[in-house]
C-alpha positions in Angstrom: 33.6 -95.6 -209.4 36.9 -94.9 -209.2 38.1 -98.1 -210.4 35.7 -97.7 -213.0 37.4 -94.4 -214.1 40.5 -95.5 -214.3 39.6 -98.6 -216.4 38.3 -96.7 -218.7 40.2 -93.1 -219.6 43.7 -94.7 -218.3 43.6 -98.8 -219.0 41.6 -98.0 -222.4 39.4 -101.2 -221.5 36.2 -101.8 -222.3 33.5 -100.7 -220.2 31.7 -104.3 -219.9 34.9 -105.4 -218.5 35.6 -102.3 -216.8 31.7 -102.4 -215.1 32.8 -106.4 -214.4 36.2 -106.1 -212.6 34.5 -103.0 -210.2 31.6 -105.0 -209.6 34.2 -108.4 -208.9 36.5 -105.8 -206.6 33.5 -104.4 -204.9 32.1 -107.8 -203.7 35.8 -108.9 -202.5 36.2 -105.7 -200.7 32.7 -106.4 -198.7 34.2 -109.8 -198.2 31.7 -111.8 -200.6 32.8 -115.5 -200.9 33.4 -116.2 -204.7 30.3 -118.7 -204.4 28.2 -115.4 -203.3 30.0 -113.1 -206.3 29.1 -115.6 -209.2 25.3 -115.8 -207.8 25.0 -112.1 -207.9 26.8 -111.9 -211.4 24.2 -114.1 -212.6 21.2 -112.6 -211.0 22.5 -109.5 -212.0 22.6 -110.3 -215.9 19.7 -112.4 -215.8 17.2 -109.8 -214.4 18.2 -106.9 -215.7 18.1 -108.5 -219.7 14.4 -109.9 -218.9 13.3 -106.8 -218.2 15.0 -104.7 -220.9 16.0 -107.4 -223.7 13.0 -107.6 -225.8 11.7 -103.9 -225.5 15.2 -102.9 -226.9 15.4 -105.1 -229.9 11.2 -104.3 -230.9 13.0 -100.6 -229.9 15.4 -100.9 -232.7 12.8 -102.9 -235.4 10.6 -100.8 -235.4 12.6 -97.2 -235.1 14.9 -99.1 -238.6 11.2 -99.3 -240.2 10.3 -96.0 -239.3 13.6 -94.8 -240.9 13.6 -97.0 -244.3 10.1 -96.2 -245.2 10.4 -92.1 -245.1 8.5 -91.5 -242.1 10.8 -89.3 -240.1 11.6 -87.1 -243.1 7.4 -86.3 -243.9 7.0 -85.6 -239.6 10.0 -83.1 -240.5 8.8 -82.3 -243.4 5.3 -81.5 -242.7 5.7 -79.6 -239.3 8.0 -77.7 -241.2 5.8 -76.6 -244.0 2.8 -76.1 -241.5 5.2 -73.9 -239.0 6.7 -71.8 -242.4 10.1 -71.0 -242.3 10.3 -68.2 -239.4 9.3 -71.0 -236.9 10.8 -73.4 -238.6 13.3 -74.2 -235.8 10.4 -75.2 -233.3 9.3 -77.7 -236.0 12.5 -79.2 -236.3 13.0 -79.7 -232.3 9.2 -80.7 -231.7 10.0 -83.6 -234.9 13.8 -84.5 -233.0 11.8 -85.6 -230.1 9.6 -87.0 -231.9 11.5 -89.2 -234.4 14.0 -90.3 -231.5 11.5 -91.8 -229.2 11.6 -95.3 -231.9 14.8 -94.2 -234.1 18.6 -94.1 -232.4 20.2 -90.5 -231.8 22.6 -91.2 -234.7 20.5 -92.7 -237.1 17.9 -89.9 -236.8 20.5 -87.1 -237.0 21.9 -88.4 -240.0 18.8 -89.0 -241.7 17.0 -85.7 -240.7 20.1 -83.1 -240.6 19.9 -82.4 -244.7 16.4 -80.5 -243.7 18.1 -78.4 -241.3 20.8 -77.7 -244.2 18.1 -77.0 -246.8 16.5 -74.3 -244.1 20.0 -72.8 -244.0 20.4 -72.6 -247.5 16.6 -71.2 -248.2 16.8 -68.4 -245.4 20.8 -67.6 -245.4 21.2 -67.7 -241.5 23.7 -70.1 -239.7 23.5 -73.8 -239.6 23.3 -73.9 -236.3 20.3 -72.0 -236.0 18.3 -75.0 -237.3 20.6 -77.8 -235.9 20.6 -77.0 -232.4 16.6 -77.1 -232.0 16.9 -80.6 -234.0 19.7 -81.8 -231.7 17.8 -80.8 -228.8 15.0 -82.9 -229.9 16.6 -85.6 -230.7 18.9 -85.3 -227.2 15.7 -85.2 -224.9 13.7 -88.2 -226.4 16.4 -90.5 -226.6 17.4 -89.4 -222.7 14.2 -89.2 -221.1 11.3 -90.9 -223.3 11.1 -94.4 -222.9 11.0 -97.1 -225.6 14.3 -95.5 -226.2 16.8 -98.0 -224.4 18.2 -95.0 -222.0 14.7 -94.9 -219.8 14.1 -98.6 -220.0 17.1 -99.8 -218.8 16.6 -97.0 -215.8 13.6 -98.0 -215.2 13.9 -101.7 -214.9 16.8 -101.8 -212.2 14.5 -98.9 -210.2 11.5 -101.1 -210.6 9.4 -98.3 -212.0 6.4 -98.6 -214.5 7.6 -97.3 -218.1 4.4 -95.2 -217.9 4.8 -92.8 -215.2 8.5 -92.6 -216.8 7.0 -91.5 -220.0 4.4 -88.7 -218.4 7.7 -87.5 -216.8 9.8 -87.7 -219.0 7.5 -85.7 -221.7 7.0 -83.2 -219.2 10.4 -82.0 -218.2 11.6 -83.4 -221.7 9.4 -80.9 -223.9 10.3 -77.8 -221.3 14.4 -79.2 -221.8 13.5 -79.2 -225.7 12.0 -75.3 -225.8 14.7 -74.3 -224.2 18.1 -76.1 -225.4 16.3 -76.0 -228.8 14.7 -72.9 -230.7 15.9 -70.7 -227.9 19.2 -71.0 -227.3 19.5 -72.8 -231.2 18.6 -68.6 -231.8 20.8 -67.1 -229.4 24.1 -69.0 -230.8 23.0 -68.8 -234.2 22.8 -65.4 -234.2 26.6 -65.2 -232.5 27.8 -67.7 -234.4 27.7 -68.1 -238.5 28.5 -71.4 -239.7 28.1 -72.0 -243.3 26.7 -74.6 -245.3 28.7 -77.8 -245.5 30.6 -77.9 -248.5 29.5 -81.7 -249.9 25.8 -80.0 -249.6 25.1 -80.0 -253.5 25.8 -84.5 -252.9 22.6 -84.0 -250.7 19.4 -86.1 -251.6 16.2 -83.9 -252.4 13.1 -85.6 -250.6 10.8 -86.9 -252.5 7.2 -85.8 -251.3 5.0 -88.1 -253.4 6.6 -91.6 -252.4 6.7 -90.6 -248.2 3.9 -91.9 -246.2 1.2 -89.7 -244.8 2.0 -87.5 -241.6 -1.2 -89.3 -239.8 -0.2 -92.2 -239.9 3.3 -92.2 -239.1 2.7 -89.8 -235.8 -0.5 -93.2 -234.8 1.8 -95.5 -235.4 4.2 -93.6 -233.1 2.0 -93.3 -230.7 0.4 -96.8 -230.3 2.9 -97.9 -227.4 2.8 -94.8 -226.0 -1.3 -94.9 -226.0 -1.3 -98.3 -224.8 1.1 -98.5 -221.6 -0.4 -94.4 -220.7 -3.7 -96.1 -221.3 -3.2 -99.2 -218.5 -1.9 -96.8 -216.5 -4.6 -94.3 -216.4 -7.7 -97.4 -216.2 -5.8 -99.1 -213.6 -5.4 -95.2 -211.3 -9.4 -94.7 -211.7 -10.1 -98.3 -210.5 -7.9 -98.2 -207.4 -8.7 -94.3 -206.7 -13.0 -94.7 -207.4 -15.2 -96.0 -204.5 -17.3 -97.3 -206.8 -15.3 -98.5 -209.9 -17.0 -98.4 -212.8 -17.9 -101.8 -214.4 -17.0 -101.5 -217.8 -13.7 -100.1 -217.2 -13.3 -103.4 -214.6 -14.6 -105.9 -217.3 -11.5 -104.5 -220.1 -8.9 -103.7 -217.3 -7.3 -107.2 -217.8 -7.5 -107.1 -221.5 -5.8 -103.4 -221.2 -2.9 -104.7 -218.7 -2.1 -106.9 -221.2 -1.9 -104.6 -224.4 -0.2 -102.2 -221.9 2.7 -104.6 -221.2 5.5 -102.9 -222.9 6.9 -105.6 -225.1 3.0 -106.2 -226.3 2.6 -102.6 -226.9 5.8 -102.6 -228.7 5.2 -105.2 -230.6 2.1 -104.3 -232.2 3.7 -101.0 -233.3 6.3 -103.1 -235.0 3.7 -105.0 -237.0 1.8 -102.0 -237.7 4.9 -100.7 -239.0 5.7 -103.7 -241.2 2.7 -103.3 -243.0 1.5 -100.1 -243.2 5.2 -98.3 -243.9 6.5 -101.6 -244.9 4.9 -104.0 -247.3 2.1 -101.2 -248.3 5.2 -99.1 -249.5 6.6 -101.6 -251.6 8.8 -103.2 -249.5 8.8 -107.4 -249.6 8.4 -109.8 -246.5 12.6 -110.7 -246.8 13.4 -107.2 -247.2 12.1 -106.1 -244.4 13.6 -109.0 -242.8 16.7 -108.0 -243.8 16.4 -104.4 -242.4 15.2 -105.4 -238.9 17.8 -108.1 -238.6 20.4 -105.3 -239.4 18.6 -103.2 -236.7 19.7 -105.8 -234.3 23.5 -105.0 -234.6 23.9 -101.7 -232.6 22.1 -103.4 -229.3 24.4 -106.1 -228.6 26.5 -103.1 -226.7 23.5 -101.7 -225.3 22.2 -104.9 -223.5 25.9 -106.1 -222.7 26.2 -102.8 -220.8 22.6 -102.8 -218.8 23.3 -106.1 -218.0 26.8 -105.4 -216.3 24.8 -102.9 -214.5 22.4 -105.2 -212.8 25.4 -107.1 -212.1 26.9 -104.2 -210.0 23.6 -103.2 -208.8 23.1 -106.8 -207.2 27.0 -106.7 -206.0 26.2 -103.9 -204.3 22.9 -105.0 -202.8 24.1 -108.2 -201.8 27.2 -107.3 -200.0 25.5 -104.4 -198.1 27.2 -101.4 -199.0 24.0 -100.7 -200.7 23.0 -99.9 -197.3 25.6 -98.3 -196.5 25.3 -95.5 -199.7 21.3 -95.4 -198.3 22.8 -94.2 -194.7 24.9 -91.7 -196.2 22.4 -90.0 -198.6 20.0 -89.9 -195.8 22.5 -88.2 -193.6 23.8 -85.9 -195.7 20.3 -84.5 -196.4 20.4 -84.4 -200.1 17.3 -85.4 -201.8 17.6 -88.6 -203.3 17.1 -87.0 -207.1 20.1 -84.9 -206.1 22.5 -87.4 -205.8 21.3 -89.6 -209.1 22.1 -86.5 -211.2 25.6 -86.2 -209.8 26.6 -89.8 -209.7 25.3 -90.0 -213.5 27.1 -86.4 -214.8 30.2 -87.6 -213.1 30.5 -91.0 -214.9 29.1 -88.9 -218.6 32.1 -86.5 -217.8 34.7 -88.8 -217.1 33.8 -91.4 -219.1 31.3 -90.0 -222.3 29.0 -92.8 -222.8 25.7 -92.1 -222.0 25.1 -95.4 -221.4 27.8 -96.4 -219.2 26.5 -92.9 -217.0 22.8 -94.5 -216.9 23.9 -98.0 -215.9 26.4 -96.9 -212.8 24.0 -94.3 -211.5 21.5 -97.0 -211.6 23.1 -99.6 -210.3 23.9 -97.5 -207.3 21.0 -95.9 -206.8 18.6 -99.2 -207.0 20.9 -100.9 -204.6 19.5 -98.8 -201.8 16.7 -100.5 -199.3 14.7 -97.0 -199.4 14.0 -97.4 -203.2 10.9 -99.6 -202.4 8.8 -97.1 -200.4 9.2 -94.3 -202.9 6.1 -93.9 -205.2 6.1 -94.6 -208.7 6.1 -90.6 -209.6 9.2 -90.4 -207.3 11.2 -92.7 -208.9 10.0 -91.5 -212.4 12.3 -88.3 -211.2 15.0 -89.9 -209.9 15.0 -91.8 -213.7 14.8 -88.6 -215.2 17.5 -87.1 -213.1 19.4 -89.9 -214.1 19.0 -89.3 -217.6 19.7 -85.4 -217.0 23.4 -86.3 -215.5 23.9 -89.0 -218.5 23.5 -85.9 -221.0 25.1 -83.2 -219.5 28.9 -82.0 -220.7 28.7 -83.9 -224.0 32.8 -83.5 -224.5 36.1 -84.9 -226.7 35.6 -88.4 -224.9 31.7 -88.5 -226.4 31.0 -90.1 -230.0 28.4 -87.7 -230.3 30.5 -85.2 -230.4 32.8 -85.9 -233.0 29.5 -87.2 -235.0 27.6 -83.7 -234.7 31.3 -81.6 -235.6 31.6 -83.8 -239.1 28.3 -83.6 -239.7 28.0 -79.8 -239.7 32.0 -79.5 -240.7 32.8 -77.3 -237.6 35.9 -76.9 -235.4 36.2 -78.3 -231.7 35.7 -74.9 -230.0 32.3 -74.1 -232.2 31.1 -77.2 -231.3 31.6 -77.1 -227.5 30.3 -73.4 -227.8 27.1 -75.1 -229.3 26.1 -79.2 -229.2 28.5 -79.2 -225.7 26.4 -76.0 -224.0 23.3 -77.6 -225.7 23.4 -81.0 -224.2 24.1 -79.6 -221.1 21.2 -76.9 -220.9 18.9 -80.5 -221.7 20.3 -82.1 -218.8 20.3 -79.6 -216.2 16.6 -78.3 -217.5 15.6 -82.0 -217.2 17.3 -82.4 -214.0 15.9 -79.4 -212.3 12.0 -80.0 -213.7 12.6 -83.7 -212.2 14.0 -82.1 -209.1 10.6 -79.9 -208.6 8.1 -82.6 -209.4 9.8 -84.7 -206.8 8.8 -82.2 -204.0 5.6 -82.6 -204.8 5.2 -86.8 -205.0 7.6 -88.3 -202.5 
């Protein structure tokens, strides 16, 4: 980790190669031969991108046809108008959380923001008052609630199922939301008055006639998520029932098969295509276009994961694995404890997200215990993982700078706000993780 650190904030390299050379120093150290090193880089990249490859590029298809064809803005939109303008701020966290489960953090800011700015403008309070709960919203699903890439790549080098991720992740997710959002999005709107950017008159009005209908968009979201929660629910009666019941035995295969992430995922995608695609006007090559485009951002994303499997089998293959297992166990710290502080170190030294998820993963799957801990149990630890990746959201975070042009503020008002925000997501997630786990080990 230290190497790591010093790669990154000092050297100024890239954090694939930074992730590479630690992982290469690491299995040297432990006194890998170079044969032994190369067979673990390889494993390492070639496990971890089966598992996560294809759910992150269906990920990013289907959140860019979510985005194109209106059907964030009528989820906003419509929880808005059903919520009125008083609760308006729960509407907007509840539809951040939603809208970033398929859609990317930035891409759902920037196309849902102008709402919080109209709400602003209608009721004269501060900006912040509506941005925060939408923030928080989008912060917790991209963090905790797979198909988002975060979870998923988590999940994959723990060896967890995506389902018992998701059920924890919405649990502790939604409280994180409540809170970070309309709550404290209330408290530091009230303190704090920013005013309406001043490019708001270039804003777009939404169009309500040509966006699809609120139904629909909130099934189609909700067809991956039905489908693995579904396996995973057929599969618990069957093992847990004396007497499984037939019918539910006769469509279990069929159901383990739609529930297999990258088949759930990718009928949501062709759902998408047609319903909010080609029944909205758009043709066969334009959609084409926009999924391919889609594709860009997640060359990073996979490059990254993969480097972490690669110092996730380094560190499993030369034994120090092991050795970080002996020294958790002695020092008495539940094992959730110690993902959330390896991950919030790396966010607060380092910024990404990302690069926080992949070390603390690749540290954390490298220990022997991991296989005897339940499904539930390593559903925390994921969640703690994805607690320290948010927390302390800082100078060295894109996000940061994103949310202060966005909303035209200066660095101390947004480390006052989006900073303190993130964090209260993290720490609430964290600490809801950290109760479930007493209860499921």
């Amino acid at each position: 980790m230290a190497i790591l650190l010093l790669l990154i904030i000092y050297v100024k390299l890239h954090p694939i190669l930074s992730i590479l050379i630690s992982a290469v120093v690491i299995g040297i150290g432990a006194g890998m031969s170079t044969e032994a090193i190369i067979g673990s880089v390889g494993t390492g990249m070639g496990n971890t991108l089966k598992g996560i490859a294809l759910l992150v590029g269906l990920g990013s298809m289907f959140g860019a046809i979510l985005e194109i064809s209106g059907g964030a803005q009528r989820i906003a939109l419509s929880l808005v108008n059903k919520f009125g303008d008083n609760k308006a701020a729960w509407a907007l966290g509840i539809t951040g959380l939603v809208i970033s489960i398929p859609v990317f953090f930035d891409a759902g800011l920037i196309i849902l923001i102008p709402l919080a700015f109209g709400l602003a403008k209608r009721t004269r309070k501060s900006t912040l008052f509506y941005a925060i709960p939408l923030l928080a919203g989008l912060a917790v699903g991209h963090a905790f609630i797979p198909p988002t890439p975060g979870p998923i790549l988590v999940a994959n080098m723990l060896g967890v199922d995506l389902s018992y991720v998701i059920i924890i992740g919405l649990i502790v997710g939604t409280v994180a939301m409540i809170i970070a959002g309309p709550i404290f999005g209330k408290y530091i709107g009230t303190k704090i008055h920013v005013p309406l950017p001043k490019n708001l008159e270039d804003m777009q009005d939404y169009d309500e006639s040509k966006l699809p209908k609120f139904a629909t968009v909130v099934g189609i979201i909700m067809i991956p998520l039905l489908l693995i929660l579904t396996n995973t629910v057929v599969g618990a009666i069957i093992n847990n029932t004396q007497t499984p019941i037939e019918f539910l035995v006769h469509i279990k295969p069929a159901l383990a098969f739609l529930g297999e992430p990258f088949v759930a995922l990718s009928i949501a995608t062709i759902a998408a295509m047609i319903v909010l695609g080609i029944k909205h006007g758009y043709s066969r090559e334009e959609l084409e276009k926009v999924m391919t485009k889609s594709l860009e951002p997640t060359g990073m994303i996979l490059l990254v994961t993969a480097c972490g499997g690669v110092l996730r089998y380094i560190l499993q293959d030369s034994g120090f694995g092991e050795v970080i297992g002996q020294a958790v166990a002695k020092s008495a710290l539940p094992l959730v404890v110690v993902a959330f502080v390896v991950a919030a170190l790396v966010r607060i030294s380092v910024g990404s997200a990302t690069v926080a998820m992949t070390m603390a993963a690749g540290i954390i799957s490298s220990m022997p215990e991991i296989a005897s801990l339940s499904p539930l149990y390593l559903a925390c630890v994921t969640a703690a993982i994805a607690g320290g990746a948010t927390v302390m959201s800082h100078f060295n975070d894109s996000g940061f700078w994103l949310v202060k042009s966005l909303l035209q503020i200066d660095e101390k008002t947004t480390l006052k706000s989006w900073t303190i925000m993130e964090t209260i997501v993290g720490l609430t997630g964290f600490i809801g993780a950290l109760i479930i786990s007493f209860f499921v080990k």
